[in-house]
N, C-alpha and C positions, 0 to 999 in steps of 0.2 A: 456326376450322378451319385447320390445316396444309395449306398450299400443297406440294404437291411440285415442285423443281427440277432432282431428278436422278430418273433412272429405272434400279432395278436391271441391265436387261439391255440398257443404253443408256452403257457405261461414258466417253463423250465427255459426255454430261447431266452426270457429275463431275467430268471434266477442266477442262472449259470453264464454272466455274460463272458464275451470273447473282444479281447482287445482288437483294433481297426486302427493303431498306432503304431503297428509295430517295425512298419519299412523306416518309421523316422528312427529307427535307433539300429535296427537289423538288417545289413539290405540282403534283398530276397530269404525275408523269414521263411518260407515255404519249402526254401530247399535245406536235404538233408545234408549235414556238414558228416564225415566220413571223418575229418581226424581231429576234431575242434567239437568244443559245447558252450555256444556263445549262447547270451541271453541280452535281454534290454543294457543291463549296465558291463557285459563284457562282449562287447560284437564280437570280437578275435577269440574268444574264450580265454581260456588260464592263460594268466603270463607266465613266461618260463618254465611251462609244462611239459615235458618232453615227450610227444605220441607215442616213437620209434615204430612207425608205420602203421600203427594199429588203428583199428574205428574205435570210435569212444569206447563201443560193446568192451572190446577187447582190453581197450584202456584199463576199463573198471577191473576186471577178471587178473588181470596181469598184477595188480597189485598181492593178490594169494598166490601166485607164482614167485617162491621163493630167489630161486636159483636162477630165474628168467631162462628158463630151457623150454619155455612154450608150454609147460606141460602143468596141471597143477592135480597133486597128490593129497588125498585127505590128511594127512600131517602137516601137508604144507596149508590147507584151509586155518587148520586146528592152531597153527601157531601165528597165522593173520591174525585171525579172531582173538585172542589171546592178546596179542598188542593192540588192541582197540578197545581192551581193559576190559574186555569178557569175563567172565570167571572160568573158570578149567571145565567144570561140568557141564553148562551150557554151551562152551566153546566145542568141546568132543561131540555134543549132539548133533549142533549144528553141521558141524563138517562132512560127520557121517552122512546126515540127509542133503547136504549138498553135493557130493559127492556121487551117491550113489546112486540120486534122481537126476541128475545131472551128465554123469558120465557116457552110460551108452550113447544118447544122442550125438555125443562125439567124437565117436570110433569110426577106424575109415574102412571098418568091414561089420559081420553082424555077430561075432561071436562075442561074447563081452568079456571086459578085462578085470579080474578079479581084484586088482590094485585102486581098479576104479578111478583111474587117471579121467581130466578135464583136458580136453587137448583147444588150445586157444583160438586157434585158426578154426576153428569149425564150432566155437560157440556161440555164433547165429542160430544155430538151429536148436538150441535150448529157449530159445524166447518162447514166453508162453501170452496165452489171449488174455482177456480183460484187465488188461493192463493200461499206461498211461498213452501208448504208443511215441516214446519220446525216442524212443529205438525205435528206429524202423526195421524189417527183417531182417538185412545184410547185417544189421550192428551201428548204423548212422546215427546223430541225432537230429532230431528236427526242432527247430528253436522255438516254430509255430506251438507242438504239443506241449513243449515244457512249460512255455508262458500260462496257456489255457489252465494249469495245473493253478495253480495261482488267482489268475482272473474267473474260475467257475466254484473255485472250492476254501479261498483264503477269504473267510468272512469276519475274522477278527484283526488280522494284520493283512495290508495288501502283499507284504514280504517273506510272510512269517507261515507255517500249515501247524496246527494243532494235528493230535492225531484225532479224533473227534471230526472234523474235518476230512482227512486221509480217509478215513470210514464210508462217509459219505460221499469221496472220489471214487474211492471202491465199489462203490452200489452203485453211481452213477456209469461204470465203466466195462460194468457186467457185462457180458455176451451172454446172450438166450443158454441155458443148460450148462454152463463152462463154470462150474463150483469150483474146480482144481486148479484154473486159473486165480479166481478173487481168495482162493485161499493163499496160492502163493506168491501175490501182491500185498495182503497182510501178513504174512511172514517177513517177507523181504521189509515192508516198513515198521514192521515191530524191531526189528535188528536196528534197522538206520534210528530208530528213536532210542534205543538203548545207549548208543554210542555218539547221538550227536545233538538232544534237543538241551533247549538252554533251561534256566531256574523256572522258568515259566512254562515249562514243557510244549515250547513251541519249535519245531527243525525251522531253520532260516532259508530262505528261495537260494542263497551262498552256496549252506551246505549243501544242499537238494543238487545243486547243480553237479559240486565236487564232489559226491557219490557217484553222479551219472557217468562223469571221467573216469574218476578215480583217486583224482587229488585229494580229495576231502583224507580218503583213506591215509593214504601216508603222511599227510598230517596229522591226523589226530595220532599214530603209530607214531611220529616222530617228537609228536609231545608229550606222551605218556611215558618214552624213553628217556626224554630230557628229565621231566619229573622225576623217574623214578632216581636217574643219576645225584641228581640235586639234592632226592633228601637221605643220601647212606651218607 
């Protein structure tokens, strides 16, 4: 039997289509993978990527965790960002407001801590709404929402997102009254375009993916190292 994915008098069900291929390449796209972010062309996700228990959530997060002590300090955002070829001033912004809109949510009582630490194991509950839903709330990824990212909103490359594009995911992804949300889904991909779109100012479905781990990160940090080695 024929699945329907678009609906006559629903002319967005056509605009924004949804793949109906995806078990030939993902089996059980539907379910959230907790330590992996496969996609059409990685079922397993990253090769040689090492989780160390964590859900993708955490994956990403761990990369600004210097010292791998669980825990991440606005100095320690400040000098991630810094290695992914930030500038100094926009790197200290940014820390600060990740930090510090970030932090309480994951303290394990309600007094807050003036150091403003991120504590990893409980960065689930910094997710915020109108977002892609590619995390699910525990911090999983689901391979089903990531593709859809692609197949409703990649009108120029099937592979590729413009931000232009991203804009128009963002509107599409809105929750009724949740502005604090689609504002810090533009935030977030105003950074990932800073650090990762090519000459064509397009982020690749690759990178997209390797943000959502985290992999993406410590490479482009471990390229920008080698660079910088190469030219003293």
């Amino acid at each position: 039997m024929e699945i329907a994915t678009e609906a006559p008098r629903a002319p967005l069900t056509r605009e924004r289509k949804v793949r109906s291929d995806l078990e030939d390449y993902i089996p059980v796209p539907y379910l959230a993978r907790a330590l992996v972010a496969p996609d059409v062309d990685h079922p397993n996700g990253t090769a040689g990527y090492e989780n160390n228990g964590y859900t993708v959530l955490q994956q990403h997060v761990s990369y600004f965790d210097r010292n791998k002590d669980g825990v991440v300090y606005p100095w320690e955002t400040f000098f991630a960002l810094l290695d992914l070829g930030l500038n100094p001033i926009y790197s200290l912004i940014v820390a600060i407001i990740i930090n510090v809109g970030l932090s309480y949510f994951t303290l394990s009582g309600w007094l807050p801590n003036p150091l403003f630490p991120i504590y990893i194991d409980r960065i689930h509950k910094c997710k915020h709404g109108s977002d892609t839903s590619t995390y699910d709330t525990e911090g999983r990824f689901m391979p089903m929402n990531f593709e859809n990212i692609f197949s409703k909103y990649a009108r120029t490359h099937p592979d590729k997102i413009s931000f232009d594009e991203v804009k128009e995911m963002i509107k599409g992804n809105r929750n009724s009254y949740d502005f604090i949300g689609s504002l810090i889904s533009r935030a977030e991909f105003s950074i990932l375009f800073k650090v990762a779109q090519d000459q064509d100012g397009f982020v690749s479905k690759e990178a997209l993916r390797g943000c959502y781990d985290g992999s993406l990160l410590y490479y482009i940090a471990k390229t920008k190292k080698d660079g910088d080695k190469k030219s003293r």
